[in-house]
One Martini backbone bead per residue (centre of mass of N, CA, C, O) as a GRO file, in nm:
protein
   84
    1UNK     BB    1   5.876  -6.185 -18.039
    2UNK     BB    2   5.624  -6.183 -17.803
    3UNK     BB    3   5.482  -6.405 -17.545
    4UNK     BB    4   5.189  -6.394 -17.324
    5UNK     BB    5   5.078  -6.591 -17.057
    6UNK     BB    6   4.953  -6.710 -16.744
    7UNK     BB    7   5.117  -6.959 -16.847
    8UNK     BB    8   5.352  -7.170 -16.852
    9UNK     BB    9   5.483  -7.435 -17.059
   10UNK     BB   10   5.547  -7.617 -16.812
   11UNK     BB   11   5.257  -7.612 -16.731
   12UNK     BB   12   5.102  -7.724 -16.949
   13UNK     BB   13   5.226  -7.954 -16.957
   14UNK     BB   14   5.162  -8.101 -16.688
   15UNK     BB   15   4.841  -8.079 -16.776
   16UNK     BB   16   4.783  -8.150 -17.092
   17UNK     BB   17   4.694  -7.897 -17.299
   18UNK     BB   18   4.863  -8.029 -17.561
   19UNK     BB   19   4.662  -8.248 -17.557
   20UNK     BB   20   4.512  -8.462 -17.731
   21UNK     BB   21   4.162  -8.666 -17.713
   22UNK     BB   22   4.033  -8.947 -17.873
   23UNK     BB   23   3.711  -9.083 -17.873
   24UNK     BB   24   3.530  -9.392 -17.868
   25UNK     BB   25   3.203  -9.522 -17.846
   26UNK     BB   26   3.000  -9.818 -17.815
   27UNK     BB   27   2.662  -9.936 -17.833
   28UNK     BB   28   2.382 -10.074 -17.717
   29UNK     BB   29   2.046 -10.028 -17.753
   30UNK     BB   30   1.881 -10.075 -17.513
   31UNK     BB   31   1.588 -10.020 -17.371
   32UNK     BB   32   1.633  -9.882 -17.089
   33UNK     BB   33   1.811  -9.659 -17.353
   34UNK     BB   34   1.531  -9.513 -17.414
   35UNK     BB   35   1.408  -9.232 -17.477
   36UNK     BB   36   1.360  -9.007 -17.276
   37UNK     BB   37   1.674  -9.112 -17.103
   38UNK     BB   38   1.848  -9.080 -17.362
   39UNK     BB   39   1.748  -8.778 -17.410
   40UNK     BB   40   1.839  -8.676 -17.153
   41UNK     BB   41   2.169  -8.781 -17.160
   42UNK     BB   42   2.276  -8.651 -17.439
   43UNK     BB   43   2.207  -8.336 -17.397
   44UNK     BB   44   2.395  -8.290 -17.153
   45UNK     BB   45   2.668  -8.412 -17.312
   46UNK     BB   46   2.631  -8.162 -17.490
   47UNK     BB   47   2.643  -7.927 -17.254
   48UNK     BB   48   2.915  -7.996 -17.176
   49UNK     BB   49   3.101  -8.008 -17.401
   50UNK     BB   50   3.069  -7.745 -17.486
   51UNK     BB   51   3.143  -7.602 -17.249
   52UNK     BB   52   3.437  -7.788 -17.233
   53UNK     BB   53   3.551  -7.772 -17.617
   54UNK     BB   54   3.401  -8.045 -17.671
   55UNK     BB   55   3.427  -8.251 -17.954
   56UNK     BB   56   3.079  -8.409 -18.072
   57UNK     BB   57   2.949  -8.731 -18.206
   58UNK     BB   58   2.637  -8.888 -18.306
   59UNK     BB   59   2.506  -9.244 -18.371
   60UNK     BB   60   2.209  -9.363 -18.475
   61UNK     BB   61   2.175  -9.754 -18.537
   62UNK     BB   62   2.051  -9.983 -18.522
   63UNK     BB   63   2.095  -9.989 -18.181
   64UNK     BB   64   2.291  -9.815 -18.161
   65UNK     BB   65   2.575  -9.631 -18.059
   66UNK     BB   66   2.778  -9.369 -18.171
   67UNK     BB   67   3.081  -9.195 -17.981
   68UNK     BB   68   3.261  -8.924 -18.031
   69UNK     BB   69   3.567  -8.739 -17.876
   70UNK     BB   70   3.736  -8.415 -17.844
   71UNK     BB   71   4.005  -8.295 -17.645
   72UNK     BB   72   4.155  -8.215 -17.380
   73UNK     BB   73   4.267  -8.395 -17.155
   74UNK     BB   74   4.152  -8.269 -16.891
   75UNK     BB   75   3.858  -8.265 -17.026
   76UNK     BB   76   3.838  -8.550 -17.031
   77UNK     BB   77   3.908  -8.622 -16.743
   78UNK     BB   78   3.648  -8.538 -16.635
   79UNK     BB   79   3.438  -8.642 -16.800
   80UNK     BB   80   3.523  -8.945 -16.710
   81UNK     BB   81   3.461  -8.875 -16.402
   82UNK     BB   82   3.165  -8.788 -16.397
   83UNK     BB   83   3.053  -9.051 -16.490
   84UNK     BB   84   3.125  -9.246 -16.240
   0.00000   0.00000   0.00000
């Protein structure tokens, strides 16, 4: 059987997209981050994971909100870094 990639398996491990990275994220829903600004917020979030095939939960509940998201090690890397 023969397998042939685009890229080597060398370069795959090189860039970490062998890596799944799970994160949650915890936070208190203060006033500041409520109505449509939250709503607007999340959104974005949810059509960027989307597109980036990262999967991702979210719980908004008493004042709280918990998000989880899972992707390859690059994918999560540039989203870590877009937020900043």
């Amino acid at each position: 059987m023969n397998i042939t990639t685009s890229q080597s398996s060398e370069d795959r491990k090189r860039h970490g997209e062998h890596i799944l990275i799970h994160m949650t994220y915890i936070a208190k829903n203060v006033d500041l981050d409520s109505g449509i600004e939250l709503t607007r917020a999340l959104e974005y979030w949810r059509r960027y994971f989307e597109e980036n095939d990262i999967v991702s939960a979210l719980v908004i509940s008493e004042g709280y909100f918990v998000q989880s998201f899972q992707g390859t090690r690059p994918a999560i890397n540039t989203a870590l870094e877009k937020n900043t």
